[in-house]
FINUSE-386437 format. One record per residue: residue in one letter; x, y, z of N, C-alpha, C in turn. Coordinates in steps of 0.2 Angstrom, whole numbers, plus 2048, in hexadecimal, padded with zeros to 3 digits. Example, Ala and Ser with C-alpha at 12.3 -4.5 7.8 and 13.67 -1.06 7.14 Angstrom:
BEGIN
A8427E482783E7EA8278427F0827;S8407F58238447FB824840800827;
***
This chain:
BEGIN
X81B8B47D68168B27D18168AA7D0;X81C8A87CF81E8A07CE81B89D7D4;X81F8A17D981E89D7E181689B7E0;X8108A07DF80B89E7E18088997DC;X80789C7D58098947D080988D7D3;X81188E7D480F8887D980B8867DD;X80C88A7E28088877E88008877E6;X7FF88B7E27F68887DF7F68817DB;X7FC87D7D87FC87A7D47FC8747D9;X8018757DF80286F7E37FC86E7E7;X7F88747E87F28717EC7EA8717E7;X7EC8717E07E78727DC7E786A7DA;X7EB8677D57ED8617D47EC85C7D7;X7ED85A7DE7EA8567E27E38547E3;X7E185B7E67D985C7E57D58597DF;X7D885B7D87D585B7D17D38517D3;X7DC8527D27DE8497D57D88447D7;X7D68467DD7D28437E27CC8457E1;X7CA84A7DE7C184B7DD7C08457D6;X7C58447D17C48407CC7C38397CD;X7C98377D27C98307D27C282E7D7;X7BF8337DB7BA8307DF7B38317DD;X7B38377D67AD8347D17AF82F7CE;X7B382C7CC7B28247C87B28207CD;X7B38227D27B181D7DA7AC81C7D8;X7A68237DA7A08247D979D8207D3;X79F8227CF79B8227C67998167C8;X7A28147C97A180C7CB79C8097D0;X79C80C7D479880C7DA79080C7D8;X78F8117D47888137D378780B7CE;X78B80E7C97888077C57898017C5;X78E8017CA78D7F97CE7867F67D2;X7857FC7D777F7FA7D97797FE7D6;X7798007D27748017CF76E8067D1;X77180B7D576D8117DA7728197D7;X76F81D7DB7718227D97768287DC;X7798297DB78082E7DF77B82F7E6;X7768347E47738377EB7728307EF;X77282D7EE76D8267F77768247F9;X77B8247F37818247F77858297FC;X78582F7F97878367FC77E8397FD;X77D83480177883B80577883E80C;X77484180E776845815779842819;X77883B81B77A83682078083881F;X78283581778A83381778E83A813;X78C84081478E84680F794846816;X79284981B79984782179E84581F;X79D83D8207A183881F7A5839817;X7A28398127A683880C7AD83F80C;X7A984580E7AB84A80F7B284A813;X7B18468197B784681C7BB84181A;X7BA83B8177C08398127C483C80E;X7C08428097C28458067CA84A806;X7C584D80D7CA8548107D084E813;X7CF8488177D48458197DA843812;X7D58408117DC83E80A7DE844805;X7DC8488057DE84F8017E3851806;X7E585380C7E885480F7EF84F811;X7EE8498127F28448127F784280B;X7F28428057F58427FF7FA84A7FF;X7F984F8037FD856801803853805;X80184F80B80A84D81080E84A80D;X80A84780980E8408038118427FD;X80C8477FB81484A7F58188507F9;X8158537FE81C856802823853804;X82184B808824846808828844801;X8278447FD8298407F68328427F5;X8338497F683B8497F58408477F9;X83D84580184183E80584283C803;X83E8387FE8408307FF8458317F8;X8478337F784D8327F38558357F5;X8548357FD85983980085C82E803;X86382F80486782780686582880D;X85F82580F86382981886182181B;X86481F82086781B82385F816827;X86080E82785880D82985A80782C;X8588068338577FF83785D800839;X86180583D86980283F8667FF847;X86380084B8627FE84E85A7F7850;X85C7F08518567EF84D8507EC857;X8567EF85A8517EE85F84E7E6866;X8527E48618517DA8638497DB85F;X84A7DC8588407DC8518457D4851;X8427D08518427CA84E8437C9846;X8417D08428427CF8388417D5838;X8467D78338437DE83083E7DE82B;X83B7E482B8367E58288377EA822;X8357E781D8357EB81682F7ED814;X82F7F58128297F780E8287FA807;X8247F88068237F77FF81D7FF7FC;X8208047F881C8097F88188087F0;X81180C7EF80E8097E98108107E4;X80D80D7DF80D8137D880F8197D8;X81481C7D58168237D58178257DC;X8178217E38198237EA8238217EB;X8248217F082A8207F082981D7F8;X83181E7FA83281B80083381E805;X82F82480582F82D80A82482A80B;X82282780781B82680981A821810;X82081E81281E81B81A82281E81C;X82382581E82682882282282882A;X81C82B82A81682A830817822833;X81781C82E81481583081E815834;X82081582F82781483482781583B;X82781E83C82682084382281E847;X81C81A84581881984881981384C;X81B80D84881F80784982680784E;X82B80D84D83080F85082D81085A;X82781385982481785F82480F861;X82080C85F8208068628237FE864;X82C8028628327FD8628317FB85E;X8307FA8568317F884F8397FB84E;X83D7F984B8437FE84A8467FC844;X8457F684384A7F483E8437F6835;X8457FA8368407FB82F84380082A;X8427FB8218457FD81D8417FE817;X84280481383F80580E843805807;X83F8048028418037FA83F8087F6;X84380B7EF83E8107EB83D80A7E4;X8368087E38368057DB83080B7D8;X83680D7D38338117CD82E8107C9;X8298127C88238127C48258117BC;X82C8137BB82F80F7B48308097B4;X8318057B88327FF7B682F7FA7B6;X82E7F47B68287F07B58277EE7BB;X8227E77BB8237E47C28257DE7C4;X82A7DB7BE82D7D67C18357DA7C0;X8387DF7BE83C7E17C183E7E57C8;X8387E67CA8377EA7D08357E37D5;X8337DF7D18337D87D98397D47DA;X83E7D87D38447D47D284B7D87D8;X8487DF7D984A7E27DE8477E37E4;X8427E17E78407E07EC8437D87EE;X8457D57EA8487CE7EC8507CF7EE;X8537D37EB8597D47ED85C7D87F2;X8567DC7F48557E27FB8537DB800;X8507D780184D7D38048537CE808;X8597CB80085E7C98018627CD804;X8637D38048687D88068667D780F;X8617D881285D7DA8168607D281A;X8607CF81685E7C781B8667C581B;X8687C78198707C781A8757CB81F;X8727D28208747D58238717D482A;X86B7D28298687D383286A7CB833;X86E7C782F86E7BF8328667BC833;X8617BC82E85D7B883185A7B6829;X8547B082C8527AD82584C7B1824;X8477B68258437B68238427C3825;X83E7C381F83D7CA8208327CC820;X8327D182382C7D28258297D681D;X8257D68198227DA81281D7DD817;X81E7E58158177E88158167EC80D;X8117EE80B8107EE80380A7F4803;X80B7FA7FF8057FE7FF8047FE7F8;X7FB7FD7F67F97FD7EF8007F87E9;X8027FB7E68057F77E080B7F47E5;X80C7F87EA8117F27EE8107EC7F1;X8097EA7F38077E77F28077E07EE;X8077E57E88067DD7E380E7DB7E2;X8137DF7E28197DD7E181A7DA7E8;X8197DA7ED81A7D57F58167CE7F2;X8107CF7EE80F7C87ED8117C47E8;X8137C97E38167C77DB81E7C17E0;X8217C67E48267C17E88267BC7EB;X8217BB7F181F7B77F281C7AF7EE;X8187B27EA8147AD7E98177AB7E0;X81A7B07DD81D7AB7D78267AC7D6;X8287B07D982E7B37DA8337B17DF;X8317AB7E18377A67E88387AA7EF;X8337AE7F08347B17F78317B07FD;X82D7A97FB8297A780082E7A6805;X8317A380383879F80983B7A480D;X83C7AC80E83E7AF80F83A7B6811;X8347B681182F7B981682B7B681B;X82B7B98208257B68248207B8823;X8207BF8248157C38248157C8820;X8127C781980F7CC8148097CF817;X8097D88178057DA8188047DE815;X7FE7DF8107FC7E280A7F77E780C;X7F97ED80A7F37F280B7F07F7804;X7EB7F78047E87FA7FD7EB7F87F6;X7EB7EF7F67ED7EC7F17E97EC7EB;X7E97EE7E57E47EC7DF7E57E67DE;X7E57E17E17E97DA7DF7E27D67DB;X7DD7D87D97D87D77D17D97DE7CD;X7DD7E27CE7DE7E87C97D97EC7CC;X7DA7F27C77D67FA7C97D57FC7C1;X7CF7FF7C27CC8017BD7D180A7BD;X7D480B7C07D68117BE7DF8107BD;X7E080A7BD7E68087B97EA80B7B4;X7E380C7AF7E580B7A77E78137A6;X7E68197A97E781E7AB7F18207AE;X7F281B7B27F681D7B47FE81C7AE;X7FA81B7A880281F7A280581A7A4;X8088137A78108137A980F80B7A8;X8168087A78168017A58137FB7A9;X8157FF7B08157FD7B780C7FB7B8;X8078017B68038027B67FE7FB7B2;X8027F97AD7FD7F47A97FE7ED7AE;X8017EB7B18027E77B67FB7E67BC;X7F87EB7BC7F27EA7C27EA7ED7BB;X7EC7EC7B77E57EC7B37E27E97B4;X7DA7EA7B47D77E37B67D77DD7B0;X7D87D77B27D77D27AC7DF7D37A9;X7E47D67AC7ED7D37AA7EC7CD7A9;X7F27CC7A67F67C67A47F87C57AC;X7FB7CB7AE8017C97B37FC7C87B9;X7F87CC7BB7F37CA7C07ED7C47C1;X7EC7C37BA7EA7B87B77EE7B67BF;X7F67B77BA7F97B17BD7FB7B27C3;X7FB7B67C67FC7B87CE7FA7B37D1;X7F37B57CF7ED7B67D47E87AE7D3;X7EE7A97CF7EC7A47CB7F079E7D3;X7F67A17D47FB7A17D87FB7A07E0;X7F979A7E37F679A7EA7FB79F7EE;X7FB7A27F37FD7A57F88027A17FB;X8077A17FE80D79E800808799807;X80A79480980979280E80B794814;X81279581481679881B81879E81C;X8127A38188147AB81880D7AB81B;X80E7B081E8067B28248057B9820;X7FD7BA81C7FE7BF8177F77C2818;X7F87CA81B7F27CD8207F07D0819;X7E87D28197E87D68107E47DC817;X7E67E38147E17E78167E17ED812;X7DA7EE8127D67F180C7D07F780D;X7CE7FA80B7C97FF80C7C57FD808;X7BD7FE80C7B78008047B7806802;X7BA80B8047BC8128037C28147FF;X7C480E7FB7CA8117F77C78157F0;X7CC81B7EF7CB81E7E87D081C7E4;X7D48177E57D88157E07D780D7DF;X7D58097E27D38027E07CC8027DF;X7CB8037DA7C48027D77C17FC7D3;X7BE7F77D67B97F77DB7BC7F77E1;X7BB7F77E67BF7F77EB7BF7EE7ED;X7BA7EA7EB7BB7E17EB7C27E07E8;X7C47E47E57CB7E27DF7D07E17E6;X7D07E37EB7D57E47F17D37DE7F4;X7CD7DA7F47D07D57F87D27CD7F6;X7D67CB7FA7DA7C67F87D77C07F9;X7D57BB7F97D37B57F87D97B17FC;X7D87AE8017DC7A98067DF7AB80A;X7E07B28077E37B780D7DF7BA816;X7E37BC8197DE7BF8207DD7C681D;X7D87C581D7D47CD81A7D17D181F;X7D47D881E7D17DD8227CD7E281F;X7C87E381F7C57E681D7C27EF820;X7C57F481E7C27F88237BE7FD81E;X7BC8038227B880781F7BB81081E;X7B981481C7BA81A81B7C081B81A;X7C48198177CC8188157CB81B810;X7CE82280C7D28228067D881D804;X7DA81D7FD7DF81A7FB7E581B800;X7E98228007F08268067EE82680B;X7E682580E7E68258157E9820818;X7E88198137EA8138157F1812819;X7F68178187FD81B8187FE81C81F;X7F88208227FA8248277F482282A;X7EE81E82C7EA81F8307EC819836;X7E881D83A7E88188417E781383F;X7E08108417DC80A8417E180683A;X7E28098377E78038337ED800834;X7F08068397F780483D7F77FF841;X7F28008437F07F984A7EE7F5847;X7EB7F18437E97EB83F7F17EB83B;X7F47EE83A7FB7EC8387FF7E983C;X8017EE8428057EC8478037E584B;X7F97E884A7F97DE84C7F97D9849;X7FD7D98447FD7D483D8077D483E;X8087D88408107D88428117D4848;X80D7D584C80D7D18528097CB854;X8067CB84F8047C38508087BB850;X80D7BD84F8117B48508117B5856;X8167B885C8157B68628177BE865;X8127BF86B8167C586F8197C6871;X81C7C08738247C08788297C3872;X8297C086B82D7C286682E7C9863;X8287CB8668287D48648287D7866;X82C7DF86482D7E486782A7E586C;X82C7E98718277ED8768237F2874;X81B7EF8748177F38738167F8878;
***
């Protein structure tokens, strides 16, 4: 009786989860442009919307199955392959560091090896969390002998990859920020998430003012990629970055961003763009 309890509750919650956040998708959408649900989801697009759903309903189930890894020590980057830097990734709100388990072996497939993950807690703010993403960065750039580390950043990791660079002395010390499903103008579904962390990406913060007040590093190469299909950055304009190389793609939920193709390749070619000779073998 418990067993099944649960397992109705793990695949019930999710679901609740995701049909919510994509009616205030909807409900913003509608009264942004000023039309009506039906000429958005109609027969054309009922497929298409439909199949983002079932995708990211299904991906978000791998990612809290996922979730109890990432709080296991397990060993990262011991071989780094002749990677020119390692790479640090940055997981977002209430995720951990089991949500790039996919993007990893994906990168590994492709002679990426030196890659290392961090867990920042949804309890604590976010200049204590950029305060240890700076010292994982020092750890990293110590141990591999080199001056510089690669940020990848998903949703609120994101803004803490840029809280670092851009006001937190990190600039000297990264090459290529690569930000994916950033609220970096906030999300209208912020206020919801209960947690301290969360008032940080509200739209109109203090803290996101001064971010975003804050030019972009000069000698960090910072790829933004983004979806008009997120159900957690709402509007989904809030994702894009101003001075940044902005990619923009389409049919992405928020977790797809996690695991889809066409994202992975617009990363890997943001990873590869200083020089070919310097990068793994693809």
């Amino acid at each position: 009786m418990t067993f099944h309890f649960l397992l109705k509750t793990f695949l019930l919650v999710p679901l609740l989860f995701l049909l919510l956040t994509y009616t205030i998708y909807l409900f913003e959408k509608t009264n942004r442009e000023q039309t009506q649900v039906k000429r958005i989801v109609d027969t054309g697009n009922l497929f298409f919307s439909l199949r983002i759903l079932v995708v990211e309903y299904c991906l978000l189930l791998i990612t809290l199955i996922l979730w109890p890894f990432g709080f296991l020590n397990l060993k990262e980057g011991q071989d780094d392959n002749g990677q020119k830097r390692p790479v640090l990734f940055l997981h977002g709100l209430f995720l951990n560091r089991a949500c790039w388990s996919a993007m990893k072996l994906r990168l590994r497939l492709k002679g990426w090896n030196d890659l290392h993950t961090i867990n920042l807690p949804p309890t604590r703010d976010v200049e204590t969390l950029t305060e240890k993403v700076g010292l994982k960065v020092d750890a990293l750039r110590i141990a591999k002998k080199c001056d510089k580390v690669d940020l990848i950043g998903h949703s609120m990791g994101s803004v803490i990859a840029r809280n670092y660079i851009q006001i937190r002395g990190g600039a000297n010390k990264v090459e290529h920020c690569i930000l994916l499903a950033g609220p970096h103008h906030g999300s209208q579904l912020a206020p919801f998430a209960l947690t301290k962390l969360a008032e940080a990406i509200m739209p109109g913060s203090a803290f996101l003012d001064n971010l975003n007040s804050q030019p972009l590093p000069k000698d960090v190469r910072v790829t933004n990629i983004y979806s008009r299909h997120d159900n957690l950055v709402i509007p989904f304009e809030s994702a894009i970055l101003d001075k940044a190389h902005n990619v923009e793609l389409t049919g992405k939920a928020h977790h797809m961003m996690l695991y889809d193709g066409e994202v992975f390749r617009n990363l890997l070619a943001a990873l590869n763009e200083e020089t070919n000779e310097d990068s793994p073998d693809q």
